[in-house]
C-alpha positions as CSV (number, residue, x, y, z in Angstrom):
1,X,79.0,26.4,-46.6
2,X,81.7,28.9,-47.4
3,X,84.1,28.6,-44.4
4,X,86.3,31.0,-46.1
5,X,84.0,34.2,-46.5
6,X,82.5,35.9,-43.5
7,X,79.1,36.7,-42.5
8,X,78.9,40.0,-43.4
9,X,79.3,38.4,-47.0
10,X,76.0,37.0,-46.9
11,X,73.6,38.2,-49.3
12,X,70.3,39.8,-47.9
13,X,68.2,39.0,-50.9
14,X,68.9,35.0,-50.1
15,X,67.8,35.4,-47.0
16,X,64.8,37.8,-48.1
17,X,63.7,34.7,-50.4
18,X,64.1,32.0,-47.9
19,X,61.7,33.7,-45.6
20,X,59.1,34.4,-48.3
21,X,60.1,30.2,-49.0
22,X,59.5,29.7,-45.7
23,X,56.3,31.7,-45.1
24,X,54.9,30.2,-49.0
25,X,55.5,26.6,-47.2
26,X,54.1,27.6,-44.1
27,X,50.7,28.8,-45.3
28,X,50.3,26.1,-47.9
29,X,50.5,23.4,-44.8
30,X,48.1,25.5,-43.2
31,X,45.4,25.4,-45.7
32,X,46.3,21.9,-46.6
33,X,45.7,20.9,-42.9
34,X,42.7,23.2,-43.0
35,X,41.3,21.2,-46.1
36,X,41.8,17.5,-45.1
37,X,40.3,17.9,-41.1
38,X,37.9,20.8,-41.3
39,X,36.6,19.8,-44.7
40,X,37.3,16.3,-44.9
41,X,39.5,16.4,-48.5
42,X,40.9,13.4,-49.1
43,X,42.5,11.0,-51.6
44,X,39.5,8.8,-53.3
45,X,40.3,4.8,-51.3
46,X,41.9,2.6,-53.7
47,X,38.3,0.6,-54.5
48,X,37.2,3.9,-55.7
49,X,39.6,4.4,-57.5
50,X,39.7,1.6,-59.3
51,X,36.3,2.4,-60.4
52,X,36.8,5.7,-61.5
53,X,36.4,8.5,-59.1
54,X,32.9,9.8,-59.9
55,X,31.3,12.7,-57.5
């Protein structure tokens, strides 16, 4: 932090980005949820694995 410089120092585009960050992080949790329990996505178990991940 910059204890010496005010708030009204702050730069809007950093704050711009770091809420398209946060909505980018946001959705991708969404549709990662939305993948693994609605669809049942999943890292292969480790005995498949070992014997090559075939589909």
């Amino acid at each position: 932090m910059r204890a010496s410089q005010g708030y009204e120092e702050a730069s809007v585009a950093g704050f711009v980005l770091s809420l398209i960050a946060l909505a980018i992080l946001g959705i991708s949790g969404w549709l990662g949820g939305k993948l693994a329990y609605r669809y049942g996505v999943r890292v292969a178990d480790e005995q498949a694995q070992r014997e090559g991940f075939t589909h």
